[in-house]
ChimeraX commands (.cxc) that place a marker at each C-alpha (Angstrom):
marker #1 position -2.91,-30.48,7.98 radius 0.5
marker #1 position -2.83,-27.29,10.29 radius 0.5
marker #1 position 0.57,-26.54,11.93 radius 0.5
marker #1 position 0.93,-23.83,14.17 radius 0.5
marker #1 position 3.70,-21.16,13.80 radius 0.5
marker #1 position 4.62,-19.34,16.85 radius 0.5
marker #1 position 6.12,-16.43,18.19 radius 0.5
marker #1 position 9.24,-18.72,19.45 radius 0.5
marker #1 position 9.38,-20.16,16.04 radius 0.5
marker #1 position 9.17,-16.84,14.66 radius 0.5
marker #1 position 12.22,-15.70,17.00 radius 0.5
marker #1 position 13.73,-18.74,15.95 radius 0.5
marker #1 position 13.31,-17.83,12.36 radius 0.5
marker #1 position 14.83,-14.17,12.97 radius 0.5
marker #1 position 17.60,-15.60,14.69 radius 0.5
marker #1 position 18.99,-18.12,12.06 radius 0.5
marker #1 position 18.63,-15.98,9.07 radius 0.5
marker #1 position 19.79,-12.55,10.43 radius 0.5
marker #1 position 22.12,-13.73,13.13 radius 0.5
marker #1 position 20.74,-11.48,16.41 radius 0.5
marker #1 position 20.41,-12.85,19.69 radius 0.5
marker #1 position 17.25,-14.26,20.89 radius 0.5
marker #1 position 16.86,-11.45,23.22 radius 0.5
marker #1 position 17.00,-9.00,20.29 radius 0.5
marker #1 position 15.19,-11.23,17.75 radius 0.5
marker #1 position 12.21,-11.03,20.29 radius 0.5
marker #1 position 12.58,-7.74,20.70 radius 0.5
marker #1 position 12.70,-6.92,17.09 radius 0.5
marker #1 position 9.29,-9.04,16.67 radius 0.5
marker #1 position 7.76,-7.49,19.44 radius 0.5
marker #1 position 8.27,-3.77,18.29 radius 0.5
marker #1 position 7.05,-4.62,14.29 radius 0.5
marker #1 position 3.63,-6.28,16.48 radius 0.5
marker #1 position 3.79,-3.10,18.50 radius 0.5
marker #1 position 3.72,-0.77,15.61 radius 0.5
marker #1 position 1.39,-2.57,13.62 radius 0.5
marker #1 position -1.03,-2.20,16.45 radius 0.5
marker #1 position -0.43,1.43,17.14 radius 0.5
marker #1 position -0.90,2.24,13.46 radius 0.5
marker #1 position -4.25,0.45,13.21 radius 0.5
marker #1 position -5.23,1.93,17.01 radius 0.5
marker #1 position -4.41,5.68,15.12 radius 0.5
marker #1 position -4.99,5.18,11.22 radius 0.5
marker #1 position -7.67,2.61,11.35 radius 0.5
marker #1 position -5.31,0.89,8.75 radius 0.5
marker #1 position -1.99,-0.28,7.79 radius 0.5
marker #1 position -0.77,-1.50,4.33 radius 0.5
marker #1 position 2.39,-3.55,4.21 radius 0.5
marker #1 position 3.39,-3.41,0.21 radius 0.5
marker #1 position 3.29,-7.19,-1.01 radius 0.5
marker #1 position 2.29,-8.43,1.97 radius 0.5
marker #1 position -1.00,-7.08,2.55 radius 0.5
marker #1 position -3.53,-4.65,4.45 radius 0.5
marker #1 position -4.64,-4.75,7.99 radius 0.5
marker #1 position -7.90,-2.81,8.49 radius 0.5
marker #1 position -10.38,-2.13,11.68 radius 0.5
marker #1 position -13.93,-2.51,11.36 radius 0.5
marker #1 position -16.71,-1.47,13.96 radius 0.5
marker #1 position -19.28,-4.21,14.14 radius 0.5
marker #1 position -22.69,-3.45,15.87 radius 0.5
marker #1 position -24.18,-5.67,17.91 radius 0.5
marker #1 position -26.85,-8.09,16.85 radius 0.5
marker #1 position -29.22,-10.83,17.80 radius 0.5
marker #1 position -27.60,-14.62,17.40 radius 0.5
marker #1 position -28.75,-18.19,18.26 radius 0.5
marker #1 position -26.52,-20.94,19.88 radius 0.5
marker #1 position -27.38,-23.71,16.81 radius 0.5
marker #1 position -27.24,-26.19,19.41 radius 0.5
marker #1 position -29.43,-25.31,21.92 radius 0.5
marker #1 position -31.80,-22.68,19.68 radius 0.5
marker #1 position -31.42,-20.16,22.47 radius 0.5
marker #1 position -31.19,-16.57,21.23 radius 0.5
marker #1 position -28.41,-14.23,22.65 radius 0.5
marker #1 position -27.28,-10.40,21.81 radius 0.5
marker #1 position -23.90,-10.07,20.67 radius 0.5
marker #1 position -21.81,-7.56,21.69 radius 0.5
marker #1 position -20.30,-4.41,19.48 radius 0.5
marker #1 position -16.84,-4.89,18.79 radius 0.5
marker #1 position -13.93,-4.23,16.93 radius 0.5
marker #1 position -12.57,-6.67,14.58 radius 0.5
marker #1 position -9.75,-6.59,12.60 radius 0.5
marker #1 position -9.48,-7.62,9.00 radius 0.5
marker #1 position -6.36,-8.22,6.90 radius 0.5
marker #1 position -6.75,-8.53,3.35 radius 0.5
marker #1 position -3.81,-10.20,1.43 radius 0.5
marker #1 position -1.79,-8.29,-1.01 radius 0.5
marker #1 position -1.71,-9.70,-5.08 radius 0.5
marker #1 position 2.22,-10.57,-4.79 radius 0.5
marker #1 position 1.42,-12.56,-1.78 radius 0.5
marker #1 position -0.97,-14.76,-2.69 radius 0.5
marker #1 position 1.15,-14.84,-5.50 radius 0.5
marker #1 position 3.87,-16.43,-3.62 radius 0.5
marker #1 position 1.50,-19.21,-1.50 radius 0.5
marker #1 position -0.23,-20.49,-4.96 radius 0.5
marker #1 position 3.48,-20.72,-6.05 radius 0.5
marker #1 position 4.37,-22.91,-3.09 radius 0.5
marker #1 position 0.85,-24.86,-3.58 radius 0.5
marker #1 position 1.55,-25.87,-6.94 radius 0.5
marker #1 position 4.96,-26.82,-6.59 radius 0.5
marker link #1:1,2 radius 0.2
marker link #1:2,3 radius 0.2
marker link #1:3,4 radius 0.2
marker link #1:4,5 radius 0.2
marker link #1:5,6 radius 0.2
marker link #1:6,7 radius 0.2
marker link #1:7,8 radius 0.2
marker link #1:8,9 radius 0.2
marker link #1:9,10 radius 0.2
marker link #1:10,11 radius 0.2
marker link #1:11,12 radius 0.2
marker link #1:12,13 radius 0.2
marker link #1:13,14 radius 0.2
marker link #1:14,15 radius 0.2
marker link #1:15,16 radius 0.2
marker link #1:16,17 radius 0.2
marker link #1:17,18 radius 0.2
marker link #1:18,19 radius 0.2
marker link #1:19,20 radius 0.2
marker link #1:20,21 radius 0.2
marker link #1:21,22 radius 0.2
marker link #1:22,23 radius 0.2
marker link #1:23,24 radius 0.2
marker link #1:24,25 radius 0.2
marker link #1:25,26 radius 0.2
marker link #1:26,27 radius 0.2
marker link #1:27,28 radius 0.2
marker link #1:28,29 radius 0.2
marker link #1:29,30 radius 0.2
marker link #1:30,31 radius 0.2
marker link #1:31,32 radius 0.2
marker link #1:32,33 radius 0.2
marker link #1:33,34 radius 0.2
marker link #1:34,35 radius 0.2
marker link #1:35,36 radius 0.2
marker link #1:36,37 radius 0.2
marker link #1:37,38 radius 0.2
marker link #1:38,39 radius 0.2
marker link #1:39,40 radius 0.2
marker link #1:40,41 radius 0.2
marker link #1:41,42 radius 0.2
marker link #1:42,43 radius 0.2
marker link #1:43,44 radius 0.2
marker link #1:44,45 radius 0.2
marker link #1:45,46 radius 0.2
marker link #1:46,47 radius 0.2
marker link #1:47,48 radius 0.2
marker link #1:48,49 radius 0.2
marker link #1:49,50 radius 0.2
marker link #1:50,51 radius 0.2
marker link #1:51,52 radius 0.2
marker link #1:52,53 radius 0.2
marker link #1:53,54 radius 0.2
marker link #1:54,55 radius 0.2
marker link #1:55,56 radius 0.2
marker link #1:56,57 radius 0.2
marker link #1:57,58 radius 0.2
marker link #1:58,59 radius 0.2
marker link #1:59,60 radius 0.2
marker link #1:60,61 radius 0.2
marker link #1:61,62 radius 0.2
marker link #1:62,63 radius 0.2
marker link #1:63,64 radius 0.2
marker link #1:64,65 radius 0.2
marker link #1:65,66 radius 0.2
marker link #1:66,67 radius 0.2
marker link #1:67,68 radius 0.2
marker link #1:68,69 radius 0.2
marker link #1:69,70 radius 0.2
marker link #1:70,71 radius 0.2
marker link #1:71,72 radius 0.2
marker link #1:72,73 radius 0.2
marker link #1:73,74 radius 0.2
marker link #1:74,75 radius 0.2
marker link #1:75,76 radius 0.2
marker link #1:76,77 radius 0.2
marker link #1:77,78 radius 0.2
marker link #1:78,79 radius 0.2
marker link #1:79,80 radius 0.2
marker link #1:80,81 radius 0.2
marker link #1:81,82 radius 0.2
marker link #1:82,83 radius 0.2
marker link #1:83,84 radius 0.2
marker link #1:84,85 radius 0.2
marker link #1:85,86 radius 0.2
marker link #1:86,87 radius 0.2
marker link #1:87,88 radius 0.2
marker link #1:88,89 radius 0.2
marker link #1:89,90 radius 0.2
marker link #1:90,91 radius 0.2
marker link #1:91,92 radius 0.2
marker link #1:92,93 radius 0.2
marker link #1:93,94 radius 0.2
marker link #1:94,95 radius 0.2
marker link #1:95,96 radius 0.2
marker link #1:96,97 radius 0.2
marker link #1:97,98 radius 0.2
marker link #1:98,99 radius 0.2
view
């Protein structure tokens, strides 16, 4: 079962357990997303201790086939980013698994 947690839910979230406004929950949300993205833009990578790492990677661009139709395209370069969970936090979500 996939459930979806958004960036209202997330504001929600902020605003139970801490007790700011909405207007400053979002705000708070928006400038961790902000500096998370600046950091990668500048260091190419962040680390978050026991949480995890977010990392850029430069993919080149390649030759791939539509498996429906068999019809070969180029895909583009691109940046993708990568985030690579920490020990403690996969830690935590087996804990809740097994529970």
């Amino acid at each position: 079962m996939s459930i979806n947690l958004t960036k209202k839910d997330l504001i929600n979230s902020i605003y139970m357990q801490i007790g700011f406004s909405k207007s400053i929950s979002e705000n708070l949300l928006d400038d961790i997303i902000d500096i998370i993205v600046q950091n990668l833009k500048e260091n190419n990578k962040i680390k978050i201790s026991n949480f995890g790492t977010f990392s850029i990677r430069n993919k080149k661009k390649r030759f791939g086939r539509n498996p429906k139709t068999k019809e070969k395209k180029i895909i583009s370069e691109r940046i993708v980013v990568l985030f690579k969970a920490s020990k403690e936090f996969k830690d935590q979500v087996n804990f809740i698994e097994n529970e």
